[in-house]
C-alpha positions as CSV (number, residue, x, y, z in Angstrom):
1,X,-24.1,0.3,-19.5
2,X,-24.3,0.4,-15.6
3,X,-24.2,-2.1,-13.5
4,X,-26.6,-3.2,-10.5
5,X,-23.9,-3.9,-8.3
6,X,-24.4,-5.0,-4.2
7,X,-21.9,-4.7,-1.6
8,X,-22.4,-5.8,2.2
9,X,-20.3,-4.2,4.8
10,X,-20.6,-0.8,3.3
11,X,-22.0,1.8,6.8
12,X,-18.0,2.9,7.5
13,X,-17.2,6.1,5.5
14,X,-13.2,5.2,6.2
15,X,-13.6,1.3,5.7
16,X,-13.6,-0.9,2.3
17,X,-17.2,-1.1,1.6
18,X,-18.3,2.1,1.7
19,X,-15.1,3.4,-0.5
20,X,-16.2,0.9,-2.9
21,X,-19.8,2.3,-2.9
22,X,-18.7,5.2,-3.8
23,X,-16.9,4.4,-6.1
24,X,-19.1,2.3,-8.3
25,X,-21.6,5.1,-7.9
26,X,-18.9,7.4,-9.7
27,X,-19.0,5.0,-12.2
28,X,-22.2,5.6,-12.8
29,X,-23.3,1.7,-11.6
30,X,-26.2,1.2,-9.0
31,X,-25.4,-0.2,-5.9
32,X,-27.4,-2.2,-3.4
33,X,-25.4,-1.2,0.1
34,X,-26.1,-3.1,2.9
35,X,-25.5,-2.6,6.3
36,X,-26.3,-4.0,9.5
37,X,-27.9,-1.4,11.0
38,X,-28.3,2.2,9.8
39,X,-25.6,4.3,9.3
40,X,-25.5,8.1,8.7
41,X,-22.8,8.4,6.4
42,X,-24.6,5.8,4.0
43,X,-27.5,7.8,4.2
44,X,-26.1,11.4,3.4
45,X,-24.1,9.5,0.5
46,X,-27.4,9.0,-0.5
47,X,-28.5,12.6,-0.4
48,X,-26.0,13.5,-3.5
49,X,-26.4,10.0,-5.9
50,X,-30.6,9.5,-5.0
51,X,-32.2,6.9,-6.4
52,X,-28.9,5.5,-7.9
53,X,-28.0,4.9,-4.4
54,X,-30.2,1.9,-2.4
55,X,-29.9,1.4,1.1
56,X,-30.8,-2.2,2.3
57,X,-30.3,-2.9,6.3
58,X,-29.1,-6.7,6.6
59,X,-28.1,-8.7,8.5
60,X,-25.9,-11.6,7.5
61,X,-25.6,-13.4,10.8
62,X,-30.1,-13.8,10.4
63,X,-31.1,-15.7,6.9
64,X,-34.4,-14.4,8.4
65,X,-32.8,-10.9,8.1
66,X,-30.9,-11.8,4.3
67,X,-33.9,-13.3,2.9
68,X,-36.1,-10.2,4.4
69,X,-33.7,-8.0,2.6
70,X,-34.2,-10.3,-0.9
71,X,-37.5,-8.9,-0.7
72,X,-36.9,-5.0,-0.5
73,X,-34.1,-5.5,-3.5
74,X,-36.8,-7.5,-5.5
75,X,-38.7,-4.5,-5.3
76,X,-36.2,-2.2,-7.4
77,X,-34.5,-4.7,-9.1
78,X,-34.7,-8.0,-11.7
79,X,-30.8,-8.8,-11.4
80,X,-27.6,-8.3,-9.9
81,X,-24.5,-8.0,-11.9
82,X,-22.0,-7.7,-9.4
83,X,-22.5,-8.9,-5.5
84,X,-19.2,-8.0,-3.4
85,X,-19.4,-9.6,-0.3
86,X,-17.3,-7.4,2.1
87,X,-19.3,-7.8,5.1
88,X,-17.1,-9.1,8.0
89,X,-17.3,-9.2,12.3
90,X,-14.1,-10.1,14.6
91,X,-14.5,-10.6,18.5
92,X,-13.0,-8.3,21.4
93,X,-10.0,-10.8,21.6
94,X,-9.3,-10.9,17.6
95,X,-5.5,-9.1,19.0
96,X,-5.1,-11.4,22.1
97,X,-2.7,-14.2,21.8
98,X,-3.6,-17.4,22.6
99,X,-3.8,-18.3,25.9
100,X,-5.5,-15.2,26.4
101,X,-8.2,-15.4,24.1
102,X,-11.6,-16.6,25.0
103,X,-12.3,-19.4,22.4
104,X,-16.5,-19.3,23.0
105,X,-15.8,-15.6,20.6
106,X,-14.5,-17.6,17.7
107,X,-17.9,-19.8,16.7
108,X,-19.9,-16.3,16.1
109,X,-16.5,-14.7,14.0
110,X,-17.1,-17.7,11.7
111,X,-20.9,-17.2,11.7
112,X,-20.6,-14.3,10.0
113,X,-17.7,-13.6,8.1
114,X,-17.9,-17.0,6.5
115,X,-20.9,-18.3,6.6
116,X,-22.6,-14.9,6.2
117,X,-21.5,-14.9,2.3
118,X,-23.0,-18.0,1.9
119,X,-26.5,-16.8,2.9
120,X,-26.7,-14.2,0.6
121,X,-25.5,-16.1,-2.2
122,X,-27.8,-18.9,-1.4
123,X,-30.7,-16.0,-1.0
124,X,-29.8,-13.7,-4.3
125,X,-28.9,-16.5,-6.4
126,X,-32.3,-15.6,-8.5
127,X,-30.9,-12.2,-9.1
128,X,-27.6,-13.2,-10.0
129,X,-28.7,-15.5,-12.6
130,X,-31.3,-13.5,-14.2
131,X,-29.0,-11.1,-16.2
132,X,-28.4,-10.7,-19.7
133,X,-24.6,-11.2,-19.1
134,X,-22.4,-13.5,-16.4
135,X,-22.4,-12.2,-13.1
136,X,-19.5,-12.0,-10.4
137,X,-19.0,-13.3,-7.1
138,X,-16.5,-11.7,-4.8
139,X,-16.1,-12.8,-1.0
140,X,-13.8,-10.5,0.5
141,X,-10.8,-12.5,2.3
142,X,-7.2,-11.7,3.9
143,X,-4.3,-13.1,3.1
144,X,-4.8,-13.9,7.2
145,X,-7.0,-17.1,5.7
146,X,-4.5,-18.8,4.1
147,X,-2.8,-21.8,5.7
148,X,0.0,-22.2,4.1
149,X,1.3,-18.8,4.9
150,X,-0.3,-18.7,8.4
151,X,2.6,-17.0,10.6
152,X,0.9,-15.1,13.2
153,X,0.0,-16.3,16.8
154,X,-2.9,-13.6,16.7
155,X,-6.3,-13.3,14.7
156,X,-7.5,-16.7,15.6
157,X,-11.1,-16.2,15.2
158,X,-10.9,-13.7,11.7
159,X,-8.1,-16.0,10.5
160,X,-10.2,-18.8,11.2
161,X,-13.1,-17.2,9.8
162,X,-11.4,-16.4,6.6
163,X,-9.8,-19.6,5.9
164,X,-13.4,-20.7,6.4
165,X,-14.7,-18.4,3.8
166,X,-11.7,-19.5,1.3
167,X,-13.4,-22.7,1.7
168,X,-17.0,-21.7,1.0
169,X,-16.0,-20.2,-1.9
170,X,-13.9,-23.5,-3.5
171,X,-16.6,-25.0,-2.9
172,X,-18.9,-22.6,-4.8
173,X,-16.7,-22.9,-7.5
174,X,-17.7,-26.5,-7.9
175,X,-21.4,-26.2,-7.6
176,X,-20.9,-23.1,-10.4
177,X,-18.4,-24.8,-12.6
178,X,-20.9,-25.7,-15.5
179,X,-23.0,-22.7,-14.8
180,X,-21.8,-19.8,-17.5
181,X,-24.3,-17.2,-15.6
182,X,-21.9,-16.8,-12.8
183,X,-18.2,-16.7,-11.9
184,X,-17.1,-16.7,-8.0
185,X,-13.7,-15.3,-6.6
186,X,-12.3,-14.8,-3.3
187,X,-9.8,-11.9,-3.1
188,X,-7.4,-10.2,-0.8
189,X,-7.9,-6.5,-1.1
190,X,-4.4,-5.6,-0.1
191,X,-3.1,-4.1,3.0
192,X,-5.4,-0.8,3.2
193,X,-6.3,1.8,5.8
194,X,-9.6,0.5,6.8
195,X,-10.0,1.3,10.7
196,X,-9.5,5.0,10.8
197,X,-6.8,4.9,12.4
198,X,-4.2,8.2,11.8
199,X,-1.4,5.9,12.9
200,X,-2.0,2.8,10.3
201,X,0.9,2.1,8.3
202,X,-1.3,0.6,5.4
203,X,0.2,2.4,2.1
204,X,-3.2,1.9,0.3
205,X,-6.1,4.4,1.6
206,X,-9.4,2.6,1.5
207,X,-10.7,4.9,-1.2
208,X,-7.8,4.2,-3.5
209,X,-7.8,0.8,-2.9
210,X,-11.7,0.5,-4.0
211,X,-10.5,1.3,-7.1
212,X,-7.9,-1.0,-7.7
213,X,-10.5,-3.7,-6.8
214,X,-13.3,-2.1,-9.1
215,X,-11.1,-2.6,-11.9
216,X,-9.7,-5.7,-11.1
217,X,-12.9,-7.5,-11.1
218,X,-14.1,-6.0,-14.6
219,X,-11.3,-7.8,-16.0
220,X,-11.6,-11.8,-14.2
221,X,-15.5,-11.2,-14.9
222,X,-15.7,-13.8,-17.5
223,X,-12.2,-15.5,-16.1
224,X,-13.8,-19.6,-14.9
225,X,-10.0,-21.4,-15.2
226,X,-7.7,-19.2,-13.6
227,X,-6.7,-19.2,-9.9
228,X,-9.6,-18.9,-7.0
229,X,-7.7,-16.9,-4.6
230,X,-6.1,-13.6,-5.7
231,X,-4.7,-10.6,-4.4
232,X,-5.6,-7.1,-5.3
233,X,-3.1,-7.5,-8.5
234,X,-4.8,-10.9,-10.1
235,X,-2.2,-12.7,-8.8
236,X,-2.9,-16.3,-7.3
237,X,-2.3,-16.6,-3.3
238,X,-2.0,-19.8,-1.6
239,X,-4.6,-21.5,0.4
């Protein structure tokens, strides 16, 4: 049976989100695609898939903007199966080393990319929990948000950001733990072509790698005891 499936992050036709758009939509799943502003590719995606395809602009920075985008989906739908939140910002400096990186750009990194999830969780928690069978959580992270295995002098604000993230979601596990209508991951997707780049060294395209993901989130659906943080194979990553 499809799915209702939303994904944030998704206006990029070479980037994660959009790949995995597409791909639930060859599945035959709806998709709720968010973007933060309108993007053309998104919208001639839409011209083949129709009304199996619904474009939601969003901003998860606003809760003004999240919770004004609750509305529209309330409109079409009564639940969400699957939310994917892949929706992420980095500053100018994200590449700069330290001593070269202006620290006021890291607060609004955070903002987003971490506590941007948390907003539409917060906001579609309704939807999530009014379906026949549990519904899944994913927050997008990097292995770049894990402390343990921190090793770059670089990234400070997305690192930052997604270590944050890792957090929100722990926490979320908590707050869920008891709650058999939903199940909450965070995930790192791998190391994937995702800036359009013809010189990235990634080995995973993004479009290949949405599917690897796809899959892999069918199958920890109902998983509520085994490891938070997982790569792209199920396999548990350090915090």
């Amino acid at each position: 049976m499809a799915q209702n499936v939303m994904i944030t992050g998704t206006g990029r036709s070479y980037a994660l989100g959009y790949n995995m758009v597409q791909r639930y939509l060859e599945n035959g799943d709806n998709v709720i695609a968010t973007v933060r502003k309108e993007s053309k590719e998104l919208n001639d995606l839409k011209e083949v898939y129709g009304a199996q395809l619904n474009a939601v602009v969003m901003d998860i920075g606003s809760t003004e903007s999240v919770n004004m985008a609750k509305g529209l989906v309330e409109e079409h739908f009564d639940h969400i199966d699957l939310l994917i939140n892949n929706a992420v910002t980095v500053s100018e400096d994200c590449d700069k080393e330290f001593f070269d990186t202006n620290l006021d750009y890291i607060a609004h990194t955070v903002d987003v990319t971490a506590v941007g999830p948390l907003r539409v969780i917060k906001a579609f928690y309704p939807l999530l929990v009014n379906g026949d069978e549990m519904s899944l959580v994913i927050n997008i992270t990097s292995e770049a948000g894990s402390i343990s295995k921190c090793y770059r002098s670089n990234l400070i604000d997305y690192g930052m950001a997604k270590a944050a993230l890792n957090m929100g979601t722990m926490n979320l596990v908590n707050v869920f733990k008891d709650d058999e209508r939903i199940n909450i991951f965070c995930v790192h997707p791998g190391w994937i072509r995702t800036d359009g780049k013809p010189d990235n060294q990634a080995p995973l395209s993004a479009y290949d790698g949405a599917e690897i993901l796809r899959k892999l989130f069918e199958e920890k659906r109902y998983d509520k005891t085994g490891p938070r943080f997982i790569t792209n194979e199920g396999e548990e990553y350090p915090f």
